[in-house]
C-alpha positions in Angstrom: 221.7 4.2 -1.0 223.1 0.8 -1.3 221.5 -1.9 -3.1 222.8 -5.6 -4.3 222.9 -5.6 -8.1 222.5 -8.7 -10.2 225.6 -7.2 -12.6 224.8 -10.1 -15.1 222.9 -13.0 -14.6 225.0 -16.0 -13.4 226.6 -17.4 -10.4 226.4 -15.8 -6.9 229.8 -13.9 -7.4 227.5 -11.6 -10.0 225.9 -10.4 -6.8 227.7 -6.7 -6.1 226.9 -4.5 -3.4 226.5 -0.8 -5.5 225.7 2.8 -4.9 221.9 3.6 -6.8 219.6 6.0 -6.5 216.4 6.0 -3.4 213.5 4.3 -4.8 210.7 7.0 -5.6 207.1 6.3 -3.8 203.8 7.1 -5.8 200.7 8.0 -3.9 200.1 4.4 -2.6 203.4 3.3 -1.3 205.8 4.2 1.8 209.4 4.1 2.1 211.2 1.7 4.1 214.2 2.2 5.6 215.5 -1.9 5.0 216.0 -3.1 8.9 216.7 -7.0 6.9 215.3 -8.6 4.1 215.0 -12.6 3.3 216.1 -15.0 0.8 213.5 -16.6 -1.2 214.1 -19.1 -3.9 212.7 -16.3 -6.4 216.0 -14.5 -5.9 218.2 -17.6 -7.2 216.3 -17.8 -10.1 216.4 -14.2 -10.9 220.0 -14.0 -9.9 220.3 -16.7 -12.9 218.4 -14.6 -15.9 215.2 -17.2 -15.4 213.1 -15.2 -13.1 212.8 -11.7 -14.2 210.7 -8.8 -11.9 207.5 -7.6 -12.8 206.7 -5.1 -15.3 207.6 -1.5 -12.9 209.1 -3.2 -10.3 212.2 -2.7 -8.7 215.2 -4.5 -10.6 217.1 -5.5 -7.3 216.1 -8.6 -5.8 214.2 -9.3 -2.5 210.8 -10.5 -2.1 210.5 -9.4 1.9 211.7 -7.2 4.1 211.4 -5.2 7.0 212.5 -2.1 8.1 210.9 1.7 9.8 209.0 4.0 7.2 211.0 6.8 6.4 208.0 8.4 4.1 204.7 8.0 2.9 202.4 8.5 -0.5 199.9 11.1 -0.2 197.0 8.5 -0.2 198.5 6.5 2.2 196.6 6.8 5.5 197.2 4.0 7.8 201.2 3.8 8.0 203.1 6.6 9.3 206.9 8.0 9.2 208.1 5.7 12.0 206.2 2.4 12.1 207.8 -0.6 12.2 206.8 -3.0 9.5 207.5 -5.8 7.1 206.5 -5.9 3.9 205.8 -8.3 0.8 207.6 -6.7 -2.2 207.8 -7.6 -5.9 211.7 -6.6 -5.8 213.9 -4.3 -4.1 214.4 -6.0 -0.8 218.1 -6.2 -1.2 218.9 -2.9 -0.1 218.9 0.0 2.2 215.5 1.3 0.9 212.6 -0.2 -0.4 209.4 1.4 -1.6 206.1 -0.9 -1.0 202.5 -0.8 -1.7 200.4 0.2 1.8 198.2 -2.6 1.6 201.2 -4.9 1.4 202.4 -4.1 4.8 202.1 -5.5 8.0 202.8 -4.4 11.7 205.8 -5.8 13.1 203.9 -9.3 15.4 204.5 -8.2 18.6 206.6 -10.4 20.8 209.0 -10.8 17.3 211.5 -8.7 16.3 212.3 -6.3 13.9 214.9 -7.9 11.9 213.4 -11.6 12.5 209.9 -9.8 10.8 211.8 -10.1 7.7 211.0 -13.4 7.2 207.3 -13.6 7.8 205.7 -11.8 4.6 206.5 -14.1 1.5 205.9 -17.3 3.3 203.0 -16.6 5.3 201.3 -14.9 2.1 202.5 -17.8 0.3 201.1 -20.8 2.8 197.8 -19.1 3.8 196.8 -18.2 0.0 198.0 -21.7 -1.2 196.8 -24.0 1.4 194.0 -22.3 3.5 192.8 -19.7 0.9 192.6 -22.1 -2.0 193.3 -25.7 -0.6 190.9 -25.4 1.8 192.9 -27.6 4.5 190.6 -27.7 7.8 190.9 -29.1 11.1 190.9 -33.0 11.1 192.3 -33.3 7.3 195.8 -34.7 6.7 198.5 -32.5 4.8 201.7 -33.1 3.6 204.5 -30.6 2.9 207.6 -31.9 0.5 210.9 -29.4 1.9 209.2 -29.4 5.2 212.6 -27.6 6.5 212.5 -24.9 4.0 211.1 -21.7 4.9 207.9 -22.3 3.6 208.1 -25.5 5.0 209.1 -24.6 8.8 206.3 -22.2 8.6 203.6 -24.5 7.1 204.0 -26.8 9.7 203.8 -24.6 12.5 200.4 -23.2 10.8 198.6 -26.2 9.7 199.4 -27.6 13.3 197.7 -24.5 15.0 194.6 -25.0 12.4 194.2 -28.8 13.9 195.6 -30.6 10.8 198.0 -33.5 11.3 200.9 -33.2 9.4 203.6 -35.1 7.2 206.5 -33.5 5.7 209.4 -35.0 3.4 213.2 -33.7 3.9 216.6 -35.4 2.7 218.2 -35.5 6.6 218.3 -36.7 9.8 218.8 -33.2 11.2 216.2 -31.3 8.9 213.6 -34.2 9.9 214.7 -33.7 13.9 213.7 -29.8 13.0 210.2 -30.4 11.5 209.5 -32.8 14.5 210.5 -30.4 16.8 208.3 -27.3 15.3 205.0 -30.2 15.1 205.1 -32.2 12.0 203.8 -36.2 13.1 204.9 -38.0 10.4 209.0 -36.8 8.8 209.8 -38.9 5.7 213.5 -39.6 4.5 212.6 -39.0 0.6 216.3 -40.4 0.0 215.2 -43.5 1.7 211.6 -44.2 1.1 208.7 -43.6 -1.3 207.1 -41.0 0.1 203.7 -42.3 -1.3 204.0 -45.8 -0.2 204.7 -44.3 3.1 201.8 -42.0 3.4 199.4 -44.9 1.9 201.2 -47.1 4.6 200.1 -44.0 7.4 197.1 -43.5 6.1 195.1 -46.7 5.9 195.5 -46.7 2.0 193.1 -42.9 2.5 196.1 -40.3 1.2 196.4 -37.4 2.4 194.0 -34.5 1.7 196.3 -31.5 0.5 199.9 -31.5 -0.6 202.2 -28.7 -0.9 204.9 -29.1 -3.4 208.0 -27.2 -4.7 209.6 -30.0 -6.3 207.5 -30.2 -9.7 207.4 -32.7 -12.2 209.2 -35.5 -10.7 207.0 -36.0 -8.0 203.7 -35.0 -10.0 202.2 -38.7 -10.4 203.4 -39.9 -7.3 201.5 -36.5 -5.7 198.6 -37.4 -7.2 199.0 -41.3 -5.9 199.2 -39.9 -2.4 195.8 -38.3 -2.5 192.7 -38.7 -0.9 189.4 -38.4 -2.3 188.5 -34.9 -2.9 192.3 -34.3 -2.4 193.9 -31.2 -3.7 198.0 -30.6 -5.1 199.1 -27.4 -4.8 202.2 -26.9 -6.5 204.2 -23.4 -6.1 207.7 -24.2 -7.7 209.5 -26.7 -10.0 213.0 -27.1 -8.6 213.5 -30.6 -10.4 211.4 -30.2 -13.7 208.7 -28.1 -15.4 206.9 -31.2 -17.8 205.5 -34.4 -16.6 202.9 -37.3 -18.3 200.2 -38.1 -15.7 197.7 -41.0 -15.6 194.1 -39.2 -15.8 192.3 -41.6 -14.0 193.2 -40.9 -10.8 192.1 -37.6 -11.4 188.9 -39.1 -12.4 187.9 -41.8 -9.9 189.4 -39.7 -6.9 188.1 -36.1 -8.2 191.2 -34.6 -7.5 192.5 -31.4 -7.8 196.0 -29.4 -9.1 196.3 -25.6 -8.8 199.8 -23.9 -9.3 200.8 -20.4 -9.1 203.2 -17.8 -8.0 202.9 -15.2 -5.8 205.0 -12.5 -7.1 203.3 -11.9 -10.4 200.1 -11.9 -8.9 198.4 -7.9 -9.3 198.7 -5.5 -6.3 194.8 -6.0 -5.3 195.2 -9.4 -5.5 197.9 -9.4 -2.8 196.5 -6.8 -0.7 193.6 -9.1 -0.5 196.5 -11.9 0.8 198.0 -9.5 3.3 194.5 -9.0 4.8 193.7 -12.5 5.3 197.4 -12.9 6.8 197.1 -10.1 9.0 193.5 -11.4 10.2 194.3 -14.8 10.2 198.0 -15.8 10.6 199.5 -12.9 12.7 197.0 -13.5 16.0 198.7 -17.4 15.7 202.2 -15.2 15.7 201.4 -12.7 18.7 200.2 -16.2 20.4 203.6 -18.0 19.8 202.1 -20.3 17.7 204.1 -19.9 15.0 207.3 -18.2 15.5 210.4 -17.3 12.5 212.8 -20.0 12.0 216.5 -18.2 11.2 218.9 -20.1 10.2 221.8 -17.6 9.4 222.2 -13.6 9.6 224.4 -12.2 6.8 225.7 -8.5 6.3 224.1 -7.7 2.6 227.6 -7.2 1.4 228.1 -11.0 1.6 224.9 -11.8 -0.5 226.8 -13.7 -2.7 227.9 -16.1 0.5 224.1 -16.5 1.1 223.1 -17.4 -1.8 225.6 -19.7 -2.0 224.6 -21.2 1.7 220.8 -20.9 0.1 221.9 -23.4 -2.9 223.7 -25.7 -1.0 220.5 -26.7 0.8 222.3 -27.3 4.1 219.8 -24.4 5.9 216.8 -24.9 7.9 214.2 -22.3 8.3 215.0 -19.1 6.6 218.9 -16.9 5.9 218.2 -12.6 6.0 220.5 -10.5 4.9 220.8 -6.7 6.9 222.1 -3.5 5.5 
């Protein structure tokens, strides 16, 4: 098969599409004939040397994908040769076949297509473990999303809308803050021309908000923390702009907030087959309603990885880029 190889890590040019050998299933697994994967900020990072795969995983990147089972393990029993799925991965996206653990795939939502599937696994696993599973947010609380045009963004929005939360988002642009108004957010924040807290204080009756789900990191720690409620929880899932920060304790104290951080791609296999069942329980019904529907931004052929990543980088996309075989 075909498979983009990181050939050293580097710049986006290092991505090269290459001839390998088909991924080998074990008992629990299927094999997935690639119909289109997504990009994922994981893949820039490992692309770069800074994010390597989990021990046994597959060495090529891609942290979704979707595609028609071409095989299955011998203890697999739900899936069959010829389903149509997508799939959270721990690698391996970025090519023609992928091999994936059964419990971490998902029917293809009807009413969406195959190749849009692609980019529903990471970031639904990703928004429903972080900010239902253990943020808690509920119908009635306030929540606010920093990227709110990214991928995880464009999809938290939609979701926390649907659970009956009112939502504020940050972006850098008049167009990406014209997109998260249009999928549901109420309040869109210019974070090159305001302070974001001050705002959400100012929208809030002096309150905060009640969750928070950051990608930025340490920049925006303290003034995360300022923007809280009472009983308010930060869940932080990436670090674009810095990994250390000094905080003020005390507003931990007198507000009894909350921080949590993780990853989803090192988490254990049990661990996200309990995600993908919550997702599939919870989220997808919201999907087959039209509730929350894949925001695309760009197709690319996989030979012109490099180009998406580049597009990826730039930060000029809304929504989420998928690459196809």
């Amino acid at each position: 098969m075909k498979a983009i190889v990181i050939t050293s890590p580097g710049e986006p040019e290092l991505l090269q599409l290459q001839e390998v050998e088909d991924p080998e299933i074990k008992d629990d697994e299927v094999l997935i004939k690639v119909e289109a994967t997504a990009l994922n900020k994981g893949d820039i990072y490992q692309r770069k040397g800074l994010y390597p795969p989990p021990k046994g995983a597959s060495l090529y990147p891609g942290l979704e994908c979707s595609g028609t089972i071409e095989s299955v393990g011998r203890n697999v029993s739900r899936w069959k040769v010829g389903d149509q799925v997508c799939a959270l991965l721990a690698g391996g996206g970025y090519a023609e076949k992928v091999a994936a653990p059964a419990g971490q795939v998902l029917p293809v939502p009807p009413g969406v297509s195959l190749k849009d599937s692609a980019c529903l696994p990471e970031v639904a696993c990703t928004v429903w473990s972080t900010v239902f599973m253990k943020s808690r947010l509920s119908s009635g609380e306030t929540f606010l999303i920093h990227g709110g045009s990214s991928g995880i963004g464009t999809f938290a929005i939609q979701m926390a809308k649907h659970q009956g939360a009112r939502v504020f988002i940050t972006a850098g642009s008049e167009e990406k803050l014209a997109a998260c108004k249009n999928l549901g957010a109420d309040l869109c924040i210019n974070y090159k021309k305001e302070d974001f807290a001050a705002r959400v204080k100012q929208e809030t009756e002096g309150r905060g908000v009640d969750v928070i789900l950051d990608s930025v990191g340490a920049p925006y720690l303290q003034k995360n923390l300022d923007s809280l409620n009472v009983d308010g929880r930060l869940f932080i899932i990436g670090a674009l702009s810095g990994m250390a920060a000094e905080i003020n304790l005390s507003s931990l104290f007198a507000r009894r907030l909350t921080i949590q951080a993780s990853t989803l791609r090192g988490r254990n296999p049990e661990d996200k087959e309990i995600i993908v069942k919550e997702v599939e329980k919870n989220v997808w019904p919201a999907i087959m309603e039209g509730k929350v529907t894949p925001v695309v931004y760009k197709y690319f052929p996989l030979c012109e990885a490099a180009e998406a990543h580049g597009l990826m980088e730039s930060s000029k996309h809304i929504g989420k880029i998928l690459l196809f075989p």
